[in-house]
N, C-alpha and C positions, 0 to 999 in steps of 0.2 A: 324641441328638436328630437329628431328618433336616430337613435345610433343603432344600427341591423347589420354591422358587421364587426366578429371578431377579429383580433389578429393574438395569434399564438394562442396556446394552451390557456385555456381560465381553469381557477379553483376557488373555490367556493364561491360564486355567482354565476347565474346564466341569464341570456336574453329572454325575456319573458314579455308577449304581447298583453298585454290588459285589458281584461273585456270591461271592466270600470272606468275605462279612457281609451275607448273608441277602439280598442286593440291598437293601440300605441307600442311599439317597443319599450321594457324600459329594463333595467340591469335590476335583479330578485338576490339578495343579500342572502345566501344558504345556509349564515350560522348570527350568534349575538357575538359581540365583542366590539372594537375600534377598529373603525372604517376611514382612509384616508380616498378621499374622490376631487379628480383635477376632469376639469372639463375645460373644451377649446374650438374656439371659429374663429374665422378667417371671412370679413364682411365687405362687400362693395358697395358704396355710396349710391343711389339712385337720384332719378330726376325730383321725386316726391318731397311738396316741403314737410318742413316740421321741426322738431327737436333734435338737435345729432347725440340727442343721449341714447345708450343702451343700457338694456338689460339682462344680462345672464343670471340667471338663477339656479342654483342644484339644490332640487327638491327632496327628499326623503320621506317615504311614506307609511305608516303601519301596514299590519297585514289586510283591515280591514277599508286601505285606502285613502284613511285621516290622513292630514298633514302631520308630521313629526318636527319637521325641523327643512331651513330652508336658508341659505346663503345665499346673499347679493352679492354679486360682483361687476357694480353698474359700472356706466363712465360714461364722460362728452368725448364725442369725436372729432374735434373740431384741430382745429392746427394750432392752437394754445393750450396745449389739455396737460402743459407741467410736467410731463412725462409720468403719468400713472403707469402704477407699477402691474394695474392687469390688463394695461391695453396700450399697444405699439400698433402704431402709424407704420404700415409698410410701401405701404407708395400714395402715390393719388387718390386718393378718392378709395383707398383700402386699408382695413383697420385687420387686426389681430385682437381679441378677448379671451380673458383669460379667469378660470373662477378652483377655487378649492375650500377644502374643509377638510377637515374630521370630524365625526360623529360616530358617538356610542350607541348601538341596539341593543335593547335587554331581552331579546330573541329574535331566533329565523324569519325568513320570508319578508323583511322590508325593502322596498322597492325604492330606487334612484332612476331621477329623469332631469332634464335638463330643458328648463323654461326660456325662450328666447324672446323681447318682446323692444321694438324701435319703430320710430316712425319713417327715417331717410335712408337708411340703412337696409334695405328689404332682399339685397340676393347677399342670400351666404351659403359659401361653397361647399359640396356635400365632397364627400370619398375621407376616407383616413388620411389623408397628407394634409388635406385641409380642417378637418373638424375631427373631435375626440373625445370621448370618455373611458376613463381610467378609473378602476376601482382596486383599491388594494387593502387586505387585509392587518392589520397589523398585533393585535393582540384579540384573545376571547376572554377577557375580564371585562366585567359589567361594574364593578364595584363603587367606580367613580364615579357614576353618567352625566354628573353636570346638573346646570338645569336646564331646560330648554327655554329662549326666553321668543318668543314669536316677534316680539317688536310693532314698530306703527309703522306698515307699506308707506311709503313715497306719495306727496300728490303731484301729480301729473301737474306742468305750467312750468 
């Protein structure tokens, strides 16, 4: 997903196209410290079969482009989905998704983007009311940073 438009004043990040990904949009982390990042779509069901799973992912990336760090926040879309708490049903044949994290940088210029990947689910709605990335800074101590754990991707079926 490419997010190319602000709203209101940003501090310490900007939109930054990527000539490493095709010049993609993606939000450039300006300092190290702890990063709180909520992303959001708003999808309509299609004719296409397949899976009603989705996939939202917020990516984080070094300066160099590596992956750093990456949260899922999948779900079935289907009209039994238990009421998961990142994805509301808003009408027919239209969902809501929803993904966040925190995550520490131990320096500037790391870059956040937002991976969208489904098979029945294929129009999702662009403008700010509909779809969002949020980034907000919350502290510049590194001292904690966790571990990073990459984990085993999903198989598809």
């Amino acid at each position: 997903m490419e997010f190319d438009t602000q709203q209101g004043p940003i501090e310490g990040v900007e939109l930054y196209a990527d000539p490493k990904f095709g010049n993609r949009k993606m939000v450039r982390l300006k300092s190290r410290g702890l990063w709180e990042i909520k992303a959001q779509t708003k999808g309509r069901q299609t004719g296409y079969t397949g899976l009603d799973k989705i996939y939202l992912d917020i990516v984080v990336r070094d300066p160099h482009g590596s992956e750093f760090y990456r949260r899922a926040a999948d779900a079935v879309a289907h009209k039994d989905d238990g009421g998961l708490a990142n994805l509301n049903r808003v009408g027919d044949g239209e969902v809501c998704i929803k993904g966040d994290l925190f995550v520490v940088v131990p320096e500037k210029d790391y870059t956040v983007h937002v991976e969208l990947f489904t098979d029945r689910w294929r129009w999702f709605y662009g403008g700010s009311v509909w779809s969002g990335l949020s980034v907000l800074k919350h502290s510049s101590e590194v001292e904690h940073e966790g571990t990073v754990d990459p984990g085993t991707p999903p198989v598809a079926g």
